[in-house]
C-alpha positions in Angstrom: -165.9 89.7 73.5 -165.5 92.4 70.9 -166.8 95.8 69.9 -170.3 96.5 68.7 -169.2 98.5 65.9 -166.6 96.1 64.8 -169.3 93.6 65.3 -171.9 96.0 62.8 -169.4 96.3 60.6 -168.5 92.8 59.9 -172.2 91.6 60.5 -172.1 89.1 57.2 -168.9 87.8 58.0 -168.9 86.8 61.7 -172.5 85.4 60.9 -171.3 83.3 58.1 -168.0 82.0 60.4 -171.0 80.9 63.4 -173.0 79.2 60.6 -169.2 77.3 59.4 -168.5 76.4 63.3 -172.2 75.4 63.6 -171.7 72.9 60.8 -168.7 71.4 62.5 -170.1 71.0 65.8 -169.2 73.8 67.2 -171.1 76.7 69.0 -169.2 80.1 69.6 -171.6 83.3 70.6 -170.3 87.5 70.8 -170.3 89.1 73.8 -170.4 93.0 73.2 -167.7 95.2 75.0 -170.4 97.5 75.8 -173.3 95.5 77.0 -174.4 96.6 80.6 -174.6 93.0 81.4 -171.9 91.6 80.0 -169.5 90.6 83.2 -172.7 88.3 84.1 -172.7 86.8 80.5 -168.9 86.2 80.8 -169.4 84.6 84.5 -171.6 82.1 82.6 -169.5 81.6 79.7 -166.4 80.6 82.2 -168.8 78.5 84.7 -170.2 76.5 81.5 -167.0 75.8 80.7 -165.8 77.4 77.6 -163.1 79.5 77.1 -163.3 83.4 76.3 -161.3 85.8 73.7 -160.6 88.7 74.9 -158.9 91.8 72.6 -156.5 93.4 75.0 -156.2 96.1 72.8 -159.7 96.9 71.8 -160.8 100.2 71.2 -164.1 99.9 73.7 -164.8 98.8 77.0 -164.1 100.3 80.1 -163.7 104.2 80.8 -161.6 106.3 78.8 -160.4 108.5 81.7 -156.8 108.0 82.2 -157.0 108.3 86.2 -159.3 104.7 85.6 -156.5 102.9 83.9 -153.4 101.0 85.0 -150.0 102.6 84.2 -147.6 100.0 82.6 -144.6 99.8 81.3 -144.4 99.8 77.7 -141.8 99.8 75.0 -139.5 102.3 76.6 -142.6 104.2 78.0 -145.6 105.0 80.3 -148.6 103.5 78.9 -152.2 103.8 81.0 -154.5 100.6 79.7 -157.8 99.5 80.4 -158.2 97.0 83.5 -161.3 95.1 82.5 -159.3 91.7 81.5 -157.0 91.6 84.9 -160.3 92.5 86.5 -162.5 90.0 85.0 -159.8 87.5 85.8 -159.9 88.5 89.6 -163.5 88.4 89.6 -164.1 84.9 87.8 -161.0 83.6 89.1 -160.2 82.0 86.4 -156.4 82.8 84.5 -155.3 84.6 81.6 -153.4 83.1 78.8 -151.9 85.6 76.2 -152.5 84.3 73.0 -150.9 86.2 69.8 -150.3 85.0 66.2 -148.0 85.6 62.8 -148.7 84.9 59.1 -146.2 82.5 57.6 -147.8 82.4 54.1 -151.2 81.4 54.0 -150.4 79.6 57.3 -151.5 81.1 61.0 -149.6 80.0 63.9 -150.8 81.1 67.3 -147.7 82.1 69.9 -149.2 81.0 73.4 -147.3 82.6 76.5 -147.4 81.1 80.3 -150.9 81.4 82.3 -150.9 84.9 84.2 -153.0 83.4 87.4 -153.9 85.4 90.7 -151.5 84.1 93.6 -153.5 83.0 96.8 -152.3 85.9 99.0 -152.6 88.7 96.1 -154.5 91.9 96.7 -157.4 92.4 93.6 -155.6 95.7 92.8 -152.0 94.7 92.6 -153.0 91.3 90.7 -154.9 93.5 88.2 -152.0 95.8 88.1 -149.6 93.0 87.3 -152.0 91.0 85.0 -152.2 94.0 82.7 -148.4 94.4 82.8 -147.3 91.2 82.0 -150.3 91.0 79.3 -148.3 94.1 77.6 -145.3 92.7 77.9 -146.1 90.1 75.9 -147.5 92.1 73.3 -143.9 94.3 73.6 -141.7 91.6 72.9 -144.3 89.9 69.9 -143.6 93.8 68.4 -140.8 95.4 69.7 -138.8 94.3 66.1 -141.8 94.6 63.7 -143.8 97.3 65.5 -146.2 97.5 62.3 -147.3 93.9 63.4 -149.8 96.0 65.7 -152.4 97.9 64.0 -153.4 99.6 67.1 -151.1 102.2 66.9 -154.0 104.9 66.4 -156.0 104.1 69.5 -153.3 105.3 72.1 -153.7 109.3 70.7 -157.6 108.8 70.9 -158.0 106.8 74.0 -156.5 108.7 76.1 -153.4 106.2 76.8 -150.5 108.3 77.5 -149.1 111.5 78.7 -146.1 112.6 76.8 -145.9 114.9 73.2 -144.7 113.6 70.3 -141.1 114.2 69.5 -139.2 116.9 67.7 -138.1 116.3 63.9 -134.3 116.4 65.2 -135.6 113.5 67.9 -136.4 111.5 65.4 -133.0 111.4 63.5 -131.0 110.6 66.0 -130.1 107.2 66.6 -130.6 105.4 69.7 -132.8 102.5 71.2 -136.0 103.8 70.7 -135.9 104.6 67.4 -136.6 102.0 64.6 -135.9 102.4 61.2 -138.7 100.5 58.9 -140.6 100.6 55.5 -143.9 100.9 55.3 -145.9 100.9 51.7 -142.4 100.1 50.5 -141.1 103.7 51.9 -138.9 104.1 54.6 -139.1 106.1 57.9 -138.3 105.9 61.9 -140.8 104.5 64.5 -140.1 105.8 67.6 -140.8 103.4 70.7 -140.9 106.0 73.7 -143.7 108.6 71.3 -145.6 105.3 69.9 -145.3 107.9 66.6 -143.6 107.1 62.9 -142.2 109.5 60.4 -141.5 108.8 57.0 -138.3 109.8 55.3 
Protein backbone atom coordinates (compact mmCIF):
# COMPACT_ATOMS: atom_id res chain seq x y z
CA UNK A 1 0.00 0.00 0.00
CA UNK A 2 1.59 3.30 -0.84
CA UNK A 3 0.93 6.78 -1.97
CA UNK A 4 -0.49 7.78 -5.27
CA UNK A 5 1.90 10.39 -5.87
CA UNK A 6 4.83 8.43 -4.80
CA UNK A 7 3.32 5.84 -7.02
CA UNK A 8 3.11 8.74 -10.22
CA UNK A 9 6.26 9.65 -9.53
CA UNK A 10 8.02 6.44 -9.76
CA UNK A 11 5.58 5.06 -12.44
CA UNK A 12 8.62 3.52 -14.69
CA UNK A 13 10.27 2.03 -11.92
CA UNK A 14 7.66 0.21 -9.86
CA UNK A 15 6.35 -1.02 -13.40
CA UNK A 16 9.66 -2.29 -14.40
CA UNK A 17 10.18 -4.15 -10.67
CA UNK A 18 6.28 -6.00 -11.37
CA UNK A 19 7.56 -6.96 -14.84
CA UNK A 20 11.23 -8.37 -12.91
CA UNK A 21 8.87 -10.27 -10.15
CA UNK A 22 6.59 -11.35 -13.02
CA UNK A 23 9.53 -13.06 -14.65
CA UNK A 24 10.41 -14.95 -11.57
CA UNK A 25 7.09 -16.14 -10.75
CA UNK A 26 5.99 -13.77 -8.71
CA UNK A 27 2.83 -11.46 -8.70
CA UNK A 28 2.87 -8.31 -6.30
CA UNK A 29 -0.01 -5.49 -7.23
CA UNK A 30 -0.22 -1.45 -5.40
CA UNK A 31 -2.79 -0.71 -3.38
CA UNK A 32 -3.25 3.22 -3.23
CA UNK A 33 -3.40 4.92 0.29
CA UNK A 34 -6.19 6.94 -0.97
CA UNK A 35 -8.44 4.64 -2.88
CA UNK A 36 -12.08 4.76 -1.34
CA UNK A 37 -12.03 1.06 -1.58
CA UNK A 38 -9.05 0.10 -0.54
CA UNK A 39 -9.82 -1.66 3.13
CA UNK A 40 -11.94 -4.12 0.77
CA UNK A 41 -8.95 -4.65 -1.55
CA UNK A 42 -6.67 -5.22 1.55
CA UNK A 43 -9.44 -7.76 3.05
CA UNK A 44 -8.85 -9.67 -0.14
CA UNK A 45 -5.28 -9.40 -0.29
CA UNK A 46 -5.01 -11.01 3.48
CA UNK A 47 -8.01 -13.65 2.78
CA UNK A 48 -6.04 -14.84 -0.54
CA UNK A 49 -3.33 -15.25 1.40
CA UNK A 50 -0.47 -12.89 0.71
CA UNK A 51 1.08 -10.70 2.87
CA UNK A 52 0.77 -6.78 2.76
CA UNK A 53 3.54 -3.77 3.15
CA UNK A 54 2.42 -1.29 4.81
CA UNK A 55 4.55 2.38 5.32
CA UNK A 56 3.94 3.28 8.82
CA UNK A 57 5.25 6.48 8.15
CA UNK A 58 3.60 7.44 4.92
CA UNK A 59 2.71 10.84 4.25
CA UNK A 60 -1.12 9.83 3.00
CA UNK A 61 -3.92 7.97 4.32
CA UNK A 62 -6.08 8.59 6.90
CA UNK A 63 -7.22 12.20 8.25
CA UNK A 64 -4.78 14.79 9.01
CA UNK A 65 -6.71 16.20 12.04
CA UNK A 66 -4.73 15.63 15.11
CA UNK A 67 -7.98 14.84 17.34
CA UNK A 68 -8.20 11.57 14.72
CA UNK A 69 -4.86 10.28 15.57
CA UNK A 70 -3.32 8.18 18.45
CA UNK A 71 -0.97 9.99 20.80
CA UNK A 72 2.29 7.86 21.38
CA UNK A 73 5.19 8.08 22.93
CA UNK A 74 8.02 8.97 20.91
CA UNK A 75 11.72 9.65 21.33
CA UNK A 76 11.38 11.72 24.46
CA UNK A 77 7.97 13.13 23.18
CA UNK A 78 4.22 13.35 22.37
CA UNK A 79 3.69 12.19 18.89
CA UNK A 80 -0.11 11.87 17.31
CA UNK A 81 0.10 9.12 14.33
CA UNK A 82 -2.20 7.86 11.98
CA UNK A 83 -4.37 4.66 13.18
CA UNK A 84 -5.10 2.96 9.87
CA UNK A 85 -2.45 0.03 10.30
CA UNK A 86 -3.60 -0.91 14.11
CA UNK A 87 -7.01 -0.49 12.63
CA UNK A 88 -6.64 -2.55 9.64
CA UNK A 89 -5.12 -5.19 11.90
CA UNK A 90 -8.24 -5.20 14.13
CA UNK A 91 -10.44 -5.32 11.32
CA UNK A 92 -8.76 -8.22 9.26
CA UNK A 93 -7.55 -9.81 12.34
CA UNK A 94 -4.63 -10.60 11.11
CA UNK A 95 -1.07 -9.37 13.04
CA UNK A 96 1.48 -6.88 12.46
CA UNK A 97 5.06 -7.62 12.07
CA UNK A 98 7.51 -4.42 12.03
CA UNK A 99 9.79 -4.88 9.40
CA UNK A 100 12.81 -2.22 9.10
CA UNK A 101 16.13 -2.45 7.17
CA UNK A 102 20.04 -1.03 7.08
CA UNK A 103 22.51 -0.82 4.13
CA UNK A 104 25.73 -2.67 4.90
CA UNK A 105 27.40 -1.94 1.54
CA UNK A 106 25.60 -2.85 -1.39
CA UNK A 107 23.96 -5.42 0.94
CA UNK A 108 20.18 -4.93 2.52
CA UNK A 109 19.35 -6.76 5.65
CA UNK A 110 15.80 -6.56 6.93
CA UNK A 111 15.51 -6.23 11.02
CA UNK A 112 12.20 -8.13 11.76
CA UNK A 113 10.72 -7.42 15.33
CA UNK A 114 8.07 -9.80 17.36
CA UNK A 115 4.31 -10.09 15.83
CA UNK A 116 2.12 -7.19 17.49
CA UNK A 117 -1.25 -9.44 17.54
CA UNK A 118 -4.78 -8.37 19.12
CA UNK A 119 -5.18 -10.31 22.53
CA UNK A 120 -8.62 -12.20 22.72
CA UNK A 121 -10.17 -9.99 25.45
CA UNK A 122 -8.73 -6.55 23.84
CA UNK A 123 -11.00 -3.66 23.26
CA UNK A 124 -10.53 -2.42 19.16
CA UNK A 125 -9.47 0.99 20.60
CA UNK A 126 -6.93 0.11 23.15
CA UNK A 127 -5.40 -2.68 20.66
CA UNK A 128 -5.13 0.06 17.97
CA UNK A 129 -3.77 2.37 20.59
CA UNK A 130 -1.14 -0.08 21.58
CA UNK A 131 -0.37 -1.50 18.00
CA UNK A 132 0.61 2.03 16.88
CA UNK A 133 2.76 2.37 20.00
CA UNK A 134 4.77 -0.43 19.94
CA UNK A 135 4.93 -0.03 15.91
CA UNK A 136 6.80 3.47 16.95
CA UNK A 137 8.76 2.04 19.29
CA UNK A 138 10.32 0.03 17.05
CA UNK A 139 11.07 2.62 14.68
CA UNK A 140 12.59 4.71 18.06
CA UNK A 141 14.97 2.24 18.92
CA UNK A 142 16.04 1.36 14.81
CA UNK A 143 16.82 5.52 15.03
CA UNK A 144 17.22 6.80 18.27
CA UNK A 145 21.37 6.63 17.55
CA UNK A 146 21.27 7.54 13.79
CA UNK A 147 18.11 9.66 13.70
CA UNK A 148 19.09 10.63 9.90
CA UNK A 149 18.33 6.87 9.19
CA UNK A 150 14.53 8.26 8.93
CA UNK A 151 13.83 10.51 6.10
CA UNK A 152 10.58 11.40 7.45
CA UNK A 153 11.51 13.92 9.52
CA UNK A 154 9.55 16.63 7.33
CA UNK A 155 6.19 15.12 7.50
CA UNK A 156 5.63 15.56 11.36
CA UNK A 157 5.68 19.79 10.82
CA UNK A 158 3.17 19.21 7.77
CA UNK A 159 0.98 16.51 9.00
CA UNK A 160 -0.08 17.84 11.79
CA UNK A 161 1.79 15.28 14.22
CA UNK A 162 2.60 17.17 17.25
CA UNK A 163 1.95 19.93 19.52
CA UNK A 164 4.99 21.52 20.89
CA UNK A 165 7.35 24.68 19.27
CA UNK A 166 10.57 24.16 18.30
CA UNK A 167 13.30 25.02 20.78
CA UNK A 168 15.25 28.14 21.51
CA UNK A 169 18.94 28.47 20.03
CA UNK A 170 20.29 28.35 23.87
CA UNK A 171 18.02 24.84 23.99
CA UNK A 172 19.87 23.52 21.62
CA UNK A 173 23.40 23.95 23.12
CA UNK A 174 22.95 22.51 25.97
CA UNK A 175 23.74 19.14 26.66
CA UNK A 176 21.47 16.58 27.81
CA UNK A 177 19.57 13.38 26.52
CA UNK A 178 17.68 14.75 23.87
CA UNK A 179 20.12 16.32 22.09
CA UNK A 180 22.35 14.50 19.53
CA UNK A 181 25.24 15.75 18.10
CA UNK A 182 25.68 14.53 14.19
CA UNK A 183 27.01 15.40 10.70
CA UNK A 184 25.07 15.75 8.01
CA UNK A 185 26.59 16.61 4.24
CA UNK A 186 29.80 16.13 6.24
CA UNK A 187 28.82 19.32 8.57
CA UNK A 188 28.00 19.04 12.02
CA UNK A 189 25.05 20.13 14.12
CA UNK A 190 22.49 18.98 17.11
CA UNK A 191 19.30 16.94 16.55
CA UNK A 192 17.11 17.36 19.10
CA UNK A 193 14.78 14.22 20.05
CA UNK A 194 11.97 16.05 22.20
CA UNK A 195 11.55 19.07 18.94
CA UNK A 196 12.10 16.23 16.08
CA UNK A 197 14.20 19.59 14.79
CA UNK A 198 18.26 19.83 13.75
CA UNK A 199 20.52 22.81 13.70
CA UNK A 200 23.68 22.94 12.06
CA UNK A 201 26.75 24.37 13.77
Amino acid sequence: MLDRKVFVRYRTLLADLLTAKAEQGDCYRFLMSDDPQVLLKARSTIRAGRHLLVFADGNSGTSDLIDRKAKIDFLAADLYVRKGIGLLSALLRTPILPVSHQMDGDKLHLIIAAAIGQRPDEQREHYVQRSMQQLYDFLGAEICAEPWRWECWGYLHALNCYKIMPPARNEMDQEGEENIRVALAEKYGVFNRKHFCYLLE
